[in-house]
N, CA, C and O of each residue as an XYZ file, in Angstrom:
712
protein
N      12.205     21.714     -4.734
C      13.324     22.338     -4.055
C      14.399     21.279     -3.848
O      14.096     20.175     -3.396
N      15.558     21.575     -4.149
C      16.786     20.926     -4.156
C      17.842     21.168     -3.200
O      18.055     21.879     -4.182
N      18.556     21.291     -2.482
C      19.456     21.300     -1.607
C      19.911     21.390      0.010
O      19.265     20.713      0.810
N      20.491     21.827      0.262
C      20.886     21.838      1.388
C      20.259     23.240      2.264
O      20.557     24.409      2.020
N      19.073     22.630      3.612
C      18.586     24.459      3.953
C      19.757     24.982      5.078
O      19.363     25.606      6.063
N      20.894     24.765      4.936
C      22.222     25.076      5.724
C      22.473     26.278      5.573
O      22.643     26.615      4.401
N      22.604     27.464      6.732
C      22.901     28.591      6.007
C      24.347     28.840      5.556
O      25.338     28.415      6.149
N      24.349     29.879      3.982
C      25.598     29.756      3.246
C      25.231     28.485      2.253
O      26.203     28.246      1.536
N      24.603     27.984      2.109
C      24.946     26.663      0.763
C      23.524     26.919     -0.270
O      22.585     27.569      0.190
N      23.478     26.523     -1.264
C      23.032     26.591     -2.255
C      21.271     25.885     -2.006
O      21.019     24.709     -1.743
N      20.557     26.683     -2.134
C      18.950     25.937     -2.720
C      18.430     25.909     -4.182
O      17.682     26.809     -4.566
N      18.669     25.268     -4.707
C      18.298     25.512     -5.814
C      16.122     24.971     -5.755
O      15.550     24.209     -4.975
N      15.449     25.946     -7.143
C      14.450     25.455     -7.151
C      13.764     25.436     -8.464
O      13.734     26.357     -9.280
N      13.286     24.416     -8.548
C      12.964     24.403    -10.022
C      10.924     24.137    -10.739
O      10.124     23.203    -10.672
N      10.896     25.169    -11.184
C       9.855     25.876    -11.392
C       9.233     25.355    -12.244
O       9.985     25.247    -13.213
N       7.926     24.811    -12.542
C       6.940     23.896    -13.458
C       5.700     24.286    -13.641
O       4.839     23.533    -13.187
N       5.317     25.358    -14.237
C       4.119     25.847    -14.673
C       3.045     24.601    -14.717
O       3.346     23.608    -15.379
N       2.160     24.637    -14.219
C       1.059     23.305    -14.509
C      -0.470     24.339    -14.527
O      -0.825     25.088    -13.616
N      -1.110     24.125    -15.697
C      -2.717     24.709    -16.001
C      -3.297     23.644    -16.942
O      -2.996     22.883    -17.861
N      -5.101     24.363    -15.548
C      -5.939     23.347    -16.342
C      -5.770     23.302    -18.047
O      -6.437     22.429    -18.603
N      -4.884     24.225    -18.954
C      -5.331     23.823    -20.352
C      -4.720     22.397    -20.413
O      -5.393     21.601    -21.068
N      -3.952     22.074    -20.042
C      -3.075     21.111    -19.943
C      -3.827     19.373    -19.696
O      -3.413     18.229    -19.884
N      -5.159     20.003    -19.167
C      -6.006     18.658    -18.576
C      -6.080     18.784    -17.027
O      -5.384     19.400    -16.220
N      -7.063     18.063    -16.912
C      -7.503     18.045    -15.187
C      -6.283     17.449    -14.314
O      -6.432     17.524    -13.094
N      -5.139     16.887    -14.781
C      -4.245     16.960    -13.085
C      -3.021     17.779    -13.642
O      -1.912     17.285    -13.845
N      -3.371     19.134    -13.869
C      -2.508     20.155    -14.340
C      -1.621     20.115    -12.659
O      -0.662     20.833    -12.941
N      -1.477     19.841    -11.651
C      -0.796     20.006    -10.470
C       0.009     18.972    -10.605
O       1.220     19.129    -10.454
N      -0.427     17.974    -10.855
C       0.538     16.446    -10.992
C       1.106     16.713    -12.515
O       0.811     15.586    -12.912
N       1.442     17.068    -13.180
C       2.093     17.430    -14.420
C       3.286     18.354    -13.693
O       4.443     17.995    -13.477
N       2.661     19.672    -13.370
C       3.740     20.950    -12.852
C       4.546     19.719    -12.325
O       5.485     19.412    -13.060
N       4.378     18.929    -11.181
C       4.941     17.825    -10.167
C       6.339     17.904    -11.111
O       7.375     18.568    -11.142
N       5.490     16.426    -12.114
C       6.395     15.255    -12.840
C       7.279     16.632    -13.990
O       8.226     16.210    -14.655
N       7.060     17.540    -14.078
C       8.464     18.591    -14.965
C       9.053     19.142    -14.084
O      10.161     19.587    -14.386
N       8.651     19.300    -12.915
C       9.861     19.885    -12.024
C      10.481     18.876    -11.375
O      11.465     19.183    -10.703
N      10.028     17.364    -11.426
C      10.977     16.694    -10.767
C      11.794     15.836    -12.111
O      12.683     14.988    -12.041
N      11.230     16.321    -13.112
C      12.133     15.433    -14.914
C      13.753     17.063    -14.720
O      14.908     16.765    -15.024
N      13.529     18.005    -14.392
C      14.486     18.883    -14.342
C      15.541     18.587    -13.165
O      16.755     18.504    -13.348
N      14.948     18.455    -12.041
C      15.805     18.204    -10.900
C      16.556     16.900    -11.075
O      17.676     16.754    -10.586
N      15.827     15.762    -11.906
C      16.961     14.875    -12.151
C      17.765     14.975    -13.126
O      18.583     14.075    -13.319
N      17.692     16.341    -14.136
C      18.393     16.285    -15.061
C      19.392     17.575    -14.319
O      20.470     17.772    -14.880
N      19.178     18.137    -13.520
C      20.161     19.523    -12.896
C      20.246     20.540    -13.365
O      19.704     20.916    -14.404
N      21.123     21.286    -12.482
C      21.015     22.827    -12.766
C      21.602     22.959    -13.826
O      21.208     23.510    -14.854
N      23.028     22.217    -13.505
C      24.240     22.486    -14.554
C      23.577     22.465    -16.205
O      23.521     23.329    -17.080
N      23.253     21.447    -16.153
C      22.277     20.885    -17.649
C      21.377     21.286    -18.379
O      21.156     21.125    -19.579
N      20.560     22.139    -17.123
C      19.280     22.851    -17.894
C      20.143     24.473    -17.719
O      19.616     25.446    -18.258
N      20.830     24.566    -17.316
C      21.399     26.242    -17.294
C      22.381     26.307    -18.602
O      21.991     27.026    -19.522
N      23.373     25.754    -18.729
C      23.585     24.982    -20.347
C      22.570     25.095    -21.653
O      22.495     25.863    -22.613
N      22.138     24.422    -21.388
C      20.436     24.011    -22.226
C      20.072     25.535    -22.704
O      20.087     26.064    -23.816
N      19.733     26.026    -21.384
C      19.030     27.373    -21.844
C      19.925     28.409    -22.424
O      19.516     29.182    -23.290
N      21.124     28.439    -21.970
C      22.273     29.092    -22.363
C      22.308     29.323    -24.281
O      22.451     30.254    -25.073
N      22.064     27.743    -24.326
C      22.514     27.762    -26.099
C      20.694     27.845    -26.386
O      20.516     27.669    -27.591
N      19.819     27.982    -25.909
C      18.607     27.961    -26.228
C      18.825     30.174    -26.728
O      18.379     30.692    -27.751
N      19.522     30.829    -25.722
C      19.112     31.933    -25.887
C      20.243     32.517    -27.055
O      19.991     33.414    -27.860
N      21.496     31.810    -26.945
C      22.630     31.674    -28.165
C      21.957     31.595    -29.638
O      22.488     32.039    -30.656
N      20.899     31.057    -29.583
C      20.078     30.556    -31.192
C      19.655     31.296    -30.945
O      20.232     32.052    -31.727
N      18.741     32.156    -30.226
C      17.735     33.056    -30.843
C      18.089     34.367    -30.960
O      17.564     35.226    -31.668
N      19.216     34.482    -30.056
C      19.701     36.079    -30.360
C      20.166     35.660    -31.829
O      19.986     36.438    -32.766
N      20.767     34.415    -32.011
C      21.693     34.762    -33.727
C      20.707     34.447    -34.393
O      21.068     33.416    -34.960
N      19.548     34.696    -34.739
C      18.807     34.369    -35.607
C      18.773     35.809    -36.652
O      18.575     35.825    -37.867
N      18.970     36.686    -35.960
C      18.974     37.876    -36.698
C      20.108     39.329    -36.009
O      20.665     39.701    -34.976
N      19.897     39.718    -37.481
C      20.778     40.932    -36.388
C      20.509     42.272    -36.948
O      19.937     42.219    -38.037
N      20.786     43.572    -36.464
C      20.894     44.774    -36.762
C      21.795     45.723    -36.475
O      22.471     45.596    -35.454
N      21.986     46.984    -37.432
C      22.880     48.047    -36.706
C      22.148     49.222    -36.331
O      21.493     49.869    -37.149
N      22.204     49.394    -35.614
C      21.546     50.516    -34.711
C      22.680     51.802    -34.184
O      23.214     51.808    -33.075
N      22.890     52.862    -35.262
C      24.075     53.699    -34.589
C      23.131     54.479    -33.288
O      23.952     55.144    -32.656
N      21.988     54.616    -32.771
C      21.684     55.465    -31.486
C      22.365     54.220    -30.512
O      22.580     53.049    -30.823
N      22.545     54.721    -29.597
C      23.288     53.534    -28.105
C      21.169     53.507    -27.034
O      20.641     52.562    -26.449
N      20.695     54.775    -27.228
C      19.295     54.467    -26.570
C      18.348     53.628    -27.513
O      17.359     52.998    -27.137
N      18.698     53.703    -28.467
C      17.893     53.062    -29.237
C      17.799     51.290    -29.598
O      16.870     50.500    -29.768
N      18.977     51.217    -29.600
C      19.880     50.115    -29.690
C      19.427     49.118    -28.100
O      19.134     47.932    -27.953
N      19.520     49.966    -27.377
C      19.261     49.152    -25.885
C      17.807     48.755    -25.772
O      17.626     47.681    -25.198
N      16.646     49.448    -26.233
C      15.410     49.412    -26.374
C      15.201     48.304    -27.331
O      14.268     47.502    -27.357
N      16.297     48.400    -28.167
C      15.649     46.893    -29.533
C      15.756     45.635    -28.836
O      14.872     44.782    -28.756
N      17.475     45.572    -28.096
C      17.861     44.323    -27.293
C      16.864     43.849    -26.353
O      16.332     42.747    -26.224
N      16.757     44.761    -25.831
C      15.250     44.931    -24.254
C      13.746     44.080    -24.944
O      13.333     43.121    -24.292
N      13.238     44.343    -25.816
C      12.518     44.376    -26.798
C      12.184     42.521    -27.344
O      11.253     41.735    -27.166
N      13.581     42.460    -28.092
C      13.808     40.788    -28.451
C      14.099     39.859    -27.229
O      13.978     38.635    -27.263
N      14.559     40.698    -25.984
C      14.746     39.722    -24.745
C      12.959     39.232    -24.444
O      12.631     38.088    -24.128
N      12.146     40.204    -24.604
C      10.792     40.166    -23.661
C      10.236     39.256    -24.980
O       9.233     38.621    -24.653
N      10.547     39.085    -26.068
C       9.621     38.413    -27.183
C      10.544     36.884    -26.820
O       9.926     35.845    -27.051
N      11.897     36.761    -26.300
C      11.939     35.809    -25.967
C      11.774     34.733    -24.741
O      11.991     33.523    -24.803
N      11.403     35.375    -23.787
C      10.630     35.362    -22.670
C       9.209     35.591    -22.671
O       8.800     36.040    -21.601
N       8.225     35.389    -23.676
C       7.173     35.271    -23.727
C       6.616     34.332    -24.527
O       5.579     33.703    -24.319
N       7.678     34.236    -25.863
C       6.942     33.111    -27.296
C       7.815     32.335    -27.200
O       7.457     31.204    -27.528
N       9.360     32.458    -26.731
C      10.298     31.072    -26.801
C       9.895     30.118    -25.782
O       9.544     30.440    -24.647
N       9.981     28.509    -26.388
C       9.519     27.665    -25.664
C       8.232     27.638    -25.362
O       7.939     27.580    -24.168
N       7.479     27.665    -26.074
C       6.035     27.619    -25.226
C       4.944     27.567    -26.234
O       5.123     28.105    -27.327
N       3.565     26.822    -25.891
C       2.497     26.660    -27.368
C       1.468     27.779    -26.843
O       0.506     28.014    -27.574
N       1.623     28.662    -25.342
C       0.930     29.361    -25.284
C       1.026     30.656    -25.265
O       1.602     30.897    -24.204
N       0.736     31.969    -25.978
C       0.748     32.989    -26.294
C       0.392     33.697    -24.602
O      -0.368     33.279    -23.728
N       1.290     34.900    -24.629
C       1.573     35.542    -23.630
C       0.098     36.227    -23.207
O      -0.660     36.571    -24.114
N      -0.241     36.392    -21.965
C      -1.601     37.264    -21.769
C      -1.304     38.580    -21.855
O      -0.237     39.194    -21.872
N      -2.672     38.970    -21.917
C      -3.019     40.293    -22.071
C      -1.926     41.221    -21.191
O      -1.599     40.841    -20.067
N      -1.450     42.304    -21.693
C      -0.130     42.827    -20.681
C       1.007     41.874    -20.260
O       1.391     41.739    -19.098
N       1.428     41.327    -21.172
C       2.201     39.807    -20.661
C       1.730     38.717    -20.335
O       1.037     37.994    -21.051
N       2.146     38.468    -18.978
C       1.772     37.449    -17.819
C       1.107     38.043    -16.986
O       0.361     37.331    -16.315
N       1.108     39.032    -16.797
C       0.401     39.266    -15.305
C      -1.113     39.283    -14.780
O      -1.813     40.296    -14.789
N      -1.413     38.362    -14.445
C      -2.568     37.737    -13.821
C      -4.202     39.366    -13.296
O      -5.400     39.576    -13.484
N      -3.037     39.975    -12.640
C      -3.822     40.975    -12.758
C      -4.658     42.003    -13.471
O      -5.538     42.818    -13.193
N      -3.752     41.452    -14.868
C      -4.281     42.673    -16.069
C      -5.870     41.480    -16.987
O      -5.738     40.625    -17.863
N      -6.774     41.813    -16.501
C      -7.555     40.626    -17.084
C      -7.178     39.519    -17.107
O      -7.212     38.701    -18.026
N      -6.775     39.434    -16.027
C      -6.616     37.551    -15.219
C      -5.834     36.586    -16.390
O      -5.966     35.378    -16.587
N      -4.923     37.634    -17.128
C      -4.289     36.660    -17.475
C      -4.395     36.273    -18.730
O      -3.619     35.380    -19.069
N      -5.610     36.951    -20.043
C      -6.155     36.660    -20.850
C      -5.084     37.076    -22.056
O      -4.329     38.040    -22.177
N      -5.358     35.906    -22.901
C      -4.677     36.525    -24.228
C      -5.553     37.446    -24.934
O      -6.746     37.344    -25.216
N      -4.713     38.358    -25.157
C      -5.365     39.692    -25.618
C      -5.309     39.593    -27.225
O      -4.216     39.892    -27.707
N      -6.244     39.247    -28.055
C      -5.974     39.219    -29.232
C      -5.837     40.536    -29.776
O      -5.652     40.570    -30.993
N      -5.893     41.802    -29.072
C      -5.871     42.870    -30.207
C      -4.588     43.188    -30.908
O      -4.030     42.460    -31.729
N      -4.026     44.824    -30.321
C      -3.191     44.956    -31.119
C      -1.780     44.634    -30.671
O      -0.822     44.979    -31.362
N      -1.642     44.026    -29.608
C       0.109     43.451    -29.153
C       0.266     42.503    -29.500
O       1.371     42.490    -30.044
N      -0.307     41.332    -29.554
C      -0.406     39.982    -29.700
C       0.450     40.046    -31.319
O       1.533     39.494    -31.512
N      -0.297     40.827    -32.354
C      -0.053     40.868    -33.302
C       1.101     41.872    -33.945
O       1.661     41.648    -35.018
N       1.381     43.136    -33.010
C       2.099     43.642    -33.219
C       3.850     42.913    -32.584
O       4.992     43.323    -32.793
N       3.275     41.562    -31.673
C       4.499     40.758    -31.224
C       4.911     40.048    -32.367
O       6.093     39.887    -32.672
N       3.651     39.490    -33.198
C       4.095     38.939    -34.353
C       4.873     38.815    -35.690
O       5.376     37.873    -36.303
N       4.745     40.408    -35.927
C       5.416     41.069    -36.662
C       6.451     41.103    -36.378
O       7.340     40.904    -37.205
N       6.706     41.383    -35.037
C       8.451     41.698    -34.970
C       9.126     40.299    -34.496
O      10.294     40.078    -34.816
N       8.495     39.489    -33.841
C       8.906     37.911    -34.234
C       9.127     37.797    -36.007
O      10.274     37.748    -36.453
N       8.245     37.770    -36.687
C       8.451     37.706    -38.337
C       9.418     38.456    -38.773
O      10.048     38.099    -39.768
N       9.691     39.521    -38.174
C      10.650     40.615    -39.369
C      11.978     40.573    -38.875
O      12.887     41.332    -39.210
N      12.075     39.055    -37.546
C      13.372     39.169    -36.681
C      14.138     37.578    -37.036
O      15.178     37.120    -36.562
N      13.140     36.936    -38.100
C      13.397     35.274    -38.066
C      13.407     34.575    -37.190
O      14.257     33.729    -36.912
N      12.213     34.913    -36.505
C      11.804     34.192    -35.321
C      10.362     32.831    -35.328
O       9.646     32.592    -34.356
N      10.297     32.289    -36.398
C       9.328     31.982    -37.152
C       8.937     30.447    -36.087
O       7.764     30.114    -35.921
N       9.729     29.908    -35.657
C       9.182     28.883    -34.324
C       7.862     30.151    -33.468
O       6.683     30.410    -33.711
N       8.781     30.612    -32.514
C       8.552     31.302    -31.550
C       6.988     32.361    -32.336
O       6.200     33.069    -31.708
N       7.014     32.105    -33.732
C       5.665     33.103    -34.133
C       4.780     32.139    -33.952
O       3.753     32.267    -33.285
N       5.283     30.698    -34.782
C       4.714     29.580    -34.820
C       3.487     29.209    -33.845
O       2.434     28.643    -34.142
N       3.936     29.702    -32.560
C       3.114     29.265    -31.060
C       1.603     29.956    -31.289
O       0.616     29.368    -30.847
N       1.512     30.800    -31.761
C       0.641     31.898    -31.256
C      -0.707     31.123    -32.806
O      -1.924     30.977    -32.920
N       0.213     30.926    -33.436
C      -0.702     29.930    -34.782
C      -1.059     29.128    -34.708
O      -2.108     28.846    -35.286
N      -0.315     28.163    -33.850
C      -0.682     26.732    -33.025
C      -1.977     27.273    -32.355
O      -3.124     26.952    -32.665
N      -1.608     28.128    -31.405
C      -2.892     28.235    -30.253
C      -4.202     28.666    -30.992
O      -5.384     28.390    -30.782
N      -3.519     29.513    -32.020
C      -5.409     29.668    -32.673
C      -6.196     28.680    -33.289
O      -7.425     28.661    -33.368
N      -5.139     27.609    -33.852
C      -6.209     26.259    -34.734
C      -6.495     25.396    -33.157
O      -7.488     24.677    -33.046
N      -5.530     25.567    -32.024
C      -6.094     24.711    -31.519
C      -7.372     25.026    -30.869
O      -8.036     24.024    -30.604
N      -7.948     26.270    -30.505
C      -8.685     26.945    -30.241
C      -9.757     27.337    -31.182
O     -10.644     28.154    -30.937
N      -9.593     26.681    -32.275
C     -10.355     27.107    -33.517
C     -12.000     26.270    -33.425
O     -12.901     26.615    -34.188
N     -12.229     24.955    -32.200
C     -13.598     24.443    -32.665
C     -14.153     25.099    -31.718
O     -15.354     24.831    -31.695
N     -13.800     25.970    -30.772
C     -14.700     27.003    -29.408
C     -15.021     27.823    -30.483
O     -16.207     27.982    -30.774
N     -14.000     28.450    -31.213
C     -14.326     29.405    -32.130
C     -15.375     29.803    -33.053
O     -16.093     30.803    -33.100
N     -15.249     28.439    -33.997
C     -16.103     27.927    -34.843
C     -17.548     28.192    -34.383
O     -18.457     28.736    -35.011
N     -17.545     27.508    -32.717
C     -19.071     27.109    -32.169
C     -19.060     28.863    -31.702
O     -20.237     29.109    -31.964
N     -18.712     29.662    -31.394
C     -19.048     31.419    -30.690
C     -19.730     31.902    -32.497
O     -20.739     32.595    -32.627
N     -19.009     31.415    -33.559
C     -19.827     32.390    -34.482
C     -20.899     31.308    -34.928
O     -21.601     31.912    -35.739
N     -21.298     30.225    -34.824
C     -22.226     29.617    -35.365
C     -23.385     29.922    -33.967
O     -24.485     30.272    -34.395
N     -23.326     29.860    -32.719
C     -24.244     29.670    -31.861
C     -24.417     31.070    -30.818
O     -25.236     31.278    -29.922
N     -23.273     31.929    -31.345
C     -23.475     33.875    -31.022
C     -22.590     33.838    -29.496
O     -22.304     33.085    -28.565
N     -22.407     35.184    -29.981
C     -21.430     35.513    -28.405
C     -21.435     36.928    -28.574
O     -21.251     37.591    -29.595
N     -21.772     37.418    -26.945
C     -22.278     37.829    -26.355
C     -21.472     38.831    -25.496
O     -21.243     38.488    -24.337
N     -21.102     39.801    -25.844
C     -20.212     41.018    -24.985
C     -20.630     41.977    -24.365
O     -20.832     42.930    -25.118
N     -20.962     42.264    -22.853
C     -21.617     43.532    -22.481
C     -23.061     43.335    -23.371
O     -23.797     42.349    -23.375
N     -23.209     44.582    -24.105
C     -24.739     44.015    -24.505
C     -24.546     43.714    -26.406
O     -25.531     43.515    -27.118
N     -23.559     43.734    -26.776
C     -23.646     43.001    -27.820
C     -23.320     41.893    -28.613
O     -22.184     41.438    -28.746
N     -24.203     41.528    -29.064
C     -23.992     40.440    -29.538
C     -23.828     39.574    -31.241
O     -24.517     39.575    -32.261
N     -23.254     39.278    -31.056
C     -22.835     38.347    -32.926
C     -23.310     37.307    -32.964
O     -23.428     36.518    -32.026
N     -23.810     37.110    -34.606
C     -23.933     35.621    -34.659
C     -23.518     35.353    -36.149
O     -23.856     36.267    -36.900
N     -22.987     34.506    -36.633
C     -23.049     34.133    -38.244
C     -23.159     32.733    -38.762
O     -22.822     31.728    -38.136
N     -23.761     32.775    -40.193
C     -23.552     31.268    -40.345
C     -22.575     30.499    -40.232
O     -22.656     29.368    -39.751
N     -21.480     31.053    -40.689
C     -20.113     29.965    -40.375
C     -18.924     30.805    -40.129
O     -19.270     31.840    -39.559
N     -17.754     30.755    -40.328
C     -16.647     31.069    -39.737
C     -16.257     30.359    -38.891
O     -16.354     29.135    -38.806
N     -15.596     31.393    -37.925
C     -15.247     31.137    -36.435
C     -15.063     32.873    -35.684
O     -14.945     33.813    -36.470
N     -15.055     33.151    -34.111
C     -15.061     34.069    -34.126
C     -14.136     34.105    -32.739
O     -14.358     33.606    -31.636
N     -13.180     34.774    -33.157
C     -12.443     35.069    -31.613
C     -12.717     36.651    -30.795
O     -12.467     37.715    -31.361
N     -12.996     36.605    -30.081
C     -12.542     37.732    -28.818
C     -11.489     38.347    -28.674
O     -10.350     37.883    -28.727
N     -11.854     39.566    -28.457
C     -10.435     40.362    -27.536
C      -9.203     39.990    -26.736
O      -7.997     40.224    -26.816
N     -10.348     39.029    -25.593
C      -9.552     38.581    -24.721
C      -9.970     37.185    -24.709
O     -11.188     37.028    -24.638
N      -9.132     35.958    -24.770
C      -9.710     34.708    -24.097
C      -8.811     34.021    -23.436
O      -7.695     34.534    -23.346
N      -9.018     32.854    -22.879
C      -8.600     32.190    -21.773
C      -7.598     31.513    -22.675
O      -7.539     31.744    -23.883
N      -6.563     30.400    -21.839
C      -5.788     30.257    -22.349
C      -6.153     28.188    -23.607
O      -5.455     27.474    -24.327
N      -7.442     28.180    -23.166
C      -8.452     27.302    -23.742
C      -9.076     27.639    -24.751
O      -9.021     26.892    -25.728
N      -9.641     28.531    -24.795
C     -10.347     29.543    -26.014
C     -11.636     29.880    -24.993
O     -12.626     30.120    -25.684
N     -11.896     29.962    -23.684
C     -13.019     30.584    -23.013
C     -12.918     32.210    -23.329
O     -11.938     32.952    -23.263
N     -13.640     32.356    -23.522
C     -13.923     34.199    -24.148
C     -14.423     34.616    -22.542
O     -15.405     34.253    -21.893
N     -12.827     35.920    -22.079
C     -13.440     36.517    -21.170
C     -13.715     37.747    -21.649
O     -13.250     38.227    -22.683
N     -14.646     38.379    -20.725
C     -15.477     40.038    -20.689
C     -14.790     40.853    -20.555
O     -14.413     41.116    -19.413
N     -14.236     41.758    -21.891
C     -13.256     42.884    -21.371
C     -14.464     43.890    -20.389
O     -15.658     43.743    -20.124
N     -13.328     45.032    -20.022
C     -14.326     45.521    -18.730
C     -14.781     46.351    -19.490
O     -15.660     47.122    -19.106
């Protein structure tokens, strides 16, 4: 938190996601990026993000003669850029929200149906993330189809591959859909 608690004047506050994937002092990380922003300012990072969202809207474009339809596409590329821009970790299950299976990346059909329209929009960084997270997640993987995993009551095993889940953590921990 930055400013003056005077009433009428400005607080600014600046926000630093910190998780254990990150390593065990995921709290002292959040720390040291919200205080690398506050010395760099509002002005700078509001700027920053400004031409951050300038590139990705022009990355592509369309004509859309419906005006409802048209508002739904914009709506659409805003939430794919608020979920895959900037970031190596793929959005959870129902987004972000913690409540919808605590948060889990949902490998089924959004994850991938985000992908597509990242791909068919030239959004190929921002797809990039979600490819990152699976190789990095790929030796949990590897070890669930070589040593079996276990859902409700069934279970897989194979000689090799790798095997992902529905839902997993943002590590590659495989949680229990309900």
């Amino acid at each position: 938190v930055f400013g003056s608690a005077e009433s009428g004047q400005t607080l600014t506050f600046y926000i630093a996601p910190g998780s254990s994937y990150e390593g065990p002092k995921a709290t002292k990380a959040a720390w040291t990026k919200a205080e690398g922003a506050r010395r760099r300012g509002y002005d700078a990072l509001r700027v920053e993000t400004a031409q951050w969202w300038k590139e990705f809207y022009g990355k592509s474009s369309v004509r859309l003669p419906d005006p409802s339809l048209a508002k739904w596409y914009a709506r659409s590329i805003y939430y794919h850029g608020v979920f895959f821009g900037n970031t190596d970790i793929p959005p959870g299950c129902n987004s972000s929200s913690v409540e919808s299976f605590a948060g889990a990346i949902g490998l089924e059909s959004d994850l991938a149906f985000s992908q597509f329209a990242l791909l068919y929009t030239n959004h190929f960084a921002e797809s990039g993330g979600v490819v990152s997270w699976l190789a990095r997640v790929l030796p949990r993987a590897e070890q669930y189809a070589r040593k079996g995993l276990t859902l409700h009551k069934t279970n897989v095993k194979y000689a090799g591959g790798a095997k992902y889940s529905t839902l997993m953590g943002y590590d590659g921990t495989v949680t229990a859909p309900p």
